[in-house]
N, C-alpha and C positions, 0 to 999 in steps of 0.2 A: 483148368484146374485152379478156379479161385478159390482156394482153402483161407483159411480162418489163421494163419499164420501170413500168408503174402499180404491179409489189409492190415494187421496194425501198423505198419511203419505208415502207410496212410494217413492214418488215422492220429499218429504222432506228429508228423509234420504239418498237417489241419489246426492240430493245437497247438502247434508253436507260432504259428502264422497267428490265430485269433490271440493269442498272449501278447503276441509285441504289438496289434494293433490298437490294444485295451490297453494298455499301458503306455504307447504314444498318444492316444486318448486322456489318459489320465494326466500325462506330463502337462501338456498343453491346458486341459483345465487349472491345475495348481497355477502356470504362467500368469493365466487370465488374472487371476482371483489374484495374484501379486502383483500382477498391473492394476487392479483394481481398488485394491489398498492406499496405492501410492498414488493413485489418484485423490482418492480419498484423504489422506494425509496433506498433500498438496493445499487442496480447499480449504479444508480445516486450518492450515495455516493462513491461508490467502483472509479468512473472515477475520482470524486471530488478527492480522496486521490490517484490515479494516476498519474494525473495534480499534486499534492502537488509534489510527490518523483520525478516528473522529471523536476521540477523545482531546487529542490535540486541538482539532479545529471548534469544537466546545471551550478550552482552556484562554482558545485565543478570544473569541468568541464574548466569552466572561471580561476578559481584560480589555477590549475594547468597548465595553458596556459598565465597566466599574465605574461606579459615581463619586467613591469614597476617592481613589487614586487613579483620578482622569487622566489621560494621555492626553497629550500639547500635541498641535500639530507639528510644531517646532520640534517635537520629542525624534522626528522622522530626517532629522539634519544629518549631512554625514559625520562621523566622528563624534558623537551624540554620546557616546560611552552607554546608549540602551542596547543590549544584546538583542537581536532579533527586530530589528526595527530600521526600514531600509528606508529612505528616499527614494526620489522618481529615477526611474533608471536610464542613462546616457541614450537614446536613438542609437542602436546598431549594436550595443554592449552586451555582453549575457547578463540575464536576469540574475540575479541574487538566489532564487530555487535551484536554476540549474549549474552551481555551483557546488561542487562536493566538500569542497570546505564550509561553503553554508551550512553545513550539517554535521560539524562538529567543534566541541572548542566551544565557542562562547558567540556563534557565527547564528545561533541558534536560542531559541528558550524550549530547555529541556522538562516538560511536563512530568510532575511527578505523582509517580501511580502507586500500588502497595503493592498489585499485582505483579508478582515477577515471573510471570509467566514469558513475558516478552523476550525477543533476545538484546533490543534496547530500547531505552526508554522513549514514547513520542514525541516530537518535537514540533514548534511550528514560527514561521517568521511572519511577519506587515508589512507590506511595502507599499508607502505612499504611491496611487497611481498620479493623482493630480485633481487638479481644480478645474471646473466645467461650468459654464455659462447655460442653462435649461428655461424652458419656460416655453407658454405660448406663443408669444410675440417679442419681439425686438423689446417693445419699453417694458414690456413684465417677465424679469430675467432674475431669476435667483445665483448662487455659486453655490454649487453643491461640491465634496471635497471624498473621493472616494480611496480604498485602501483595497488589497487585494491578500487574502490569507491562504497561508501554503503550508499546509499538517502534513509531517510523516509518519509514520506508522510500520511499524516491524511486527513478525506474526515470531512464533517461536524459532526460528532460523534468520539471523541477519540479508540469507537471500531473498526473502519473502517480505516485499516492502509493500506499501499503497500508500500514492503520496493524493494527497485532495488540496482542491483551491476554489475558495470564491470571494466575489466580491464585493466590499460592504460602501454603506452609504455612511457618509463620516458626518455627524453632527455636530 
């Protein structure tokens, strides 16, 4: 005696099993798509503060190549009163980059941008590497004198940095 009153409670509990698993379904996609976002956000900052540090390293870039207000080798002495402008650094010592006071204060030359989009402004240092003896042979030996440049770069979140370095050939 399967009458037509004994299956609906079936047929209820059928539906409420397919509801909570449409709807743990669904939960789980909004998750994705909010993980996805913040992925996406993330990057978006990540480029923002890559745009900053090569901005910087452009700025530096410029003032290493300025003909009008050349930089002295001598400009790279300690206690030089030039912001952002290091000497060869001790054997064994930290470098001047990786120095967190390097990067505020006056430890630094603070690039200035229009865009404030940033959450601070680019910065970038020089630091003499030194003098080098090159060439093909022992009697034809030039001294070439090279520098090493270090941009950092903020995206719109001070956590989101990109710091870049390379190194140039000093004229």
């Amino acid at each position: 005696m399967n009458g037509p009153a004994q299956q609906q409670g079936a047929v209820l509990i059928i539906s409420l099993i397919v509801m909570v698993l449409l709807t743990s379904m669904g939960v789980a996609v909004m998750q994705g798509s909010v993980i996805e976002q913040k992925i996406a956000n993330n990057q978006r900052d990540m480029n923002t503060a890559m745009a900053a540090a090569e901005l910087a390293m452009q700025a530096a870039e410029e003032a290493i190549l300025d003909r009008q207000n050349p930089m002295l080798w001598s400009d790279f002495e300690a206690d030089n009163g030039n912001p952002g402008l290091y000497a060869e650094t001790p054997l064994g010592a930290d470098e001047p980059w990786e120095q967190l006071s390097t990067w505020s204060g006056n430890g630094s030359v603070v690039v200035n941008v229009s865009n404030t989009i940033y959450a601070q402004p680019p910065r970038y240092i020089i630091e003499r590497i030194g003098e080098f003896e090159v060439g093909p042979s022992m009697t034809d030996k030039q001294t070439i004198r090279m520098v090493r440049v270090t941009a950092i770069g903020y995206g719109t979140s001070s956590k989101s940095r990109v710091m870049l370095q390379a190194n140039y050939r000093w004229n």
